[in-house]
Every structure is written in C-alpha cells, then in structure tokens.
C-alpha positions in Angstrom: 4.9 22.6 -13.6 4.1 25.2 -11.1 6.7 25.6 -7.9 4.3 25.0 -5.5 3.1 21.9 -7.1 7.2 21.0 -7.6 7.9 21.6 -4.2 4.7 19.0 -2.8 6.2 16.2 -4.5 9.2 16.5 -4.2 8.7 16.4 -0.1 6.4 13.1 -0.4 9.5 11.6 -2.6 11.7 12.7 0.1 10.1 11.3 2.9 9.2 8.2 1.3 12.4 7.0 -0.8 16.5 7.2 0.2 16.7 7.8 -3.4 14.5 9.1 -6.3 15.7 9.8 -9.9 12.8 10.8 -12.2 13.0 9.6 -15.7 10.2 11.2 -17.5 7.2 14.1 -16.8 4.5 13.7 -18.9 1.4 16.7 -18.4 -1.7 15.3 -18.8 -5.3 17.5 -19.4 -8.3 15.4 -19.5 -11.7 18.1 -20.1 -14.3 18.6 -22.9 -13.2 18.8 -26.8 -14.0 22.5 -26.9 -11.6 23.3 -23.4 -8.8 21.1 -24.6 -8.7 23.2 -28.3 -8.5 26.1 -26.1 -5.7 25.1 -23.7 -3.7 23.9 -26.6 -4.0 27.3 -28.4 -3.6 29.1 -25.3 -0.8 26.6 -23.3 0.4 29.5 -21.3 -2.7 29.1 -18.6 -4.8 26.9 -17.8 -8.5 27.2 -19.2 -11.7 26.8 -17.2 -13.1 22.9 -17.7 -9.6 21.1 -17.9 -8.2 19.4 -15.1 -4.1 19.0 -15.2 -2.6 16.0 -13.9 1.1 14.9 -14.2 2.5 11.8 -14.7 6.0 10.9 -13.6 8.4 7.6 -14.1 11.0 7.9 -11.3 13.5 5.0 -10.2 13.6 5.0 -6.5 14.9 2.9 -3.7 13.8 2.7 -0.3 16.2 2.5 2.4 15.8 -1.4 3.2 14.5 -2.2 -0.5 15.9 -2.8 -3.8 15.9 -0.4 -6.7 12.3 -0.3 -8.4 10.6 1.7 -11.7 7.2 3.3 -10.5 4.6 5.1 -12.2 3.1 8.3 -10.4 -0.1 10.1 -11.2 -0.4 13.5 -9.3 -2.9 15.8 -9.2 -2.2 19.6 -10.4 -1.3 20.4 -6.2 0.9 17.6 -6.2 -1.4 15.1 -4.8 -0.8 11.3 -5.1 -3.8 9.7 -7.1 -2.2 6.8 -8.2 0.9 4.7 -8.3 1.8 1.4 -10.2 5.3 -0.6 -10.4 6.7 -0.9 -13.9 7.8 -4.4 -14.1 9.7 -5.6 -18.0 8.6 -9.1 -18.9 11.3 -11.8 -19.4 12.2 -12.7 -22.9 13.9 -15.5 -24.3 14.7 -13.8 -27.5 17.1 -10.7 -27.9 15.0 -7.3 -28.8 16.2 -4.6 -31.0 
C-alpha cells in the first residue's frame, strides 16, 4: 500500500474511532482479463485499465460506543467507498 494512501486512512480512523485495530488487508484489482494477467505478471506497478481498491477488517470503538467488527472498502487514495458491520449469527450448536 502506498504511504500516501497509508497515511489518508489512517487520519479518517483517527478522527473517527478512540481505538482501531486492523485485522486483515486484502488488495483488490477489478479491470479487463487482459490488464489483470498483466498486473499479476508485473505486481510491482500498477498497469493501465485496473483500478486498486483495499479492503480492511478493523475492530474499533468509538469513544461512547461499544467495541464493533467493520468492513472498509477504500479507494487506491484512501477514500471511503464503503463500509458494512460484521455481525456473527447466534448458534445453538458448538462449531469447530
């Protein structure tokens, strides 16, 4: 992830959560079949056509809220494009 991309989110998770811990960043390139071949032969830039985005799970906490798993989508300059709440579903059997 570029540093200038790094350092726009992690200013809109500072200003909007007390606490942030990211659990998982997950690069995402969405383009034609022929620009994707090339980006994954070539991972070092970025080809023409495809369009990065980066997922990230965080935990966060606001300062008057409880604890919460989100989902961000940002856009390759760090812009918020989406955001859902992970919620688990109750179970009434034990899961391995």
């Amino acid at each position: 992830m570029p540093i200038s991309t790094q350092c726009t989110i992690t200013k809109y998770l500072e200003e909007t959560y007390a606490i942030a811990r990211i659990r998982k960043i997950q690069i995402q390139y969405s383009g034609s079949e022929k620009a994707l071949l090339q980006q994954v032969s070539l991972p070092a830039s970025t080809q023409a056509g495809v369009e990065v985005k980066y997922e990230i799970v965080m935990q966060v906490k606001k300062v008057d809220g409880a604890p919460q798993l989100l989902e961000y989508l940002f856009s390759a300059d760090g812009k918020v494009l989406e955001k859902s709440v992970i919620t688990f579903r109750n179970t009434d059997n034990l899961e391995y």
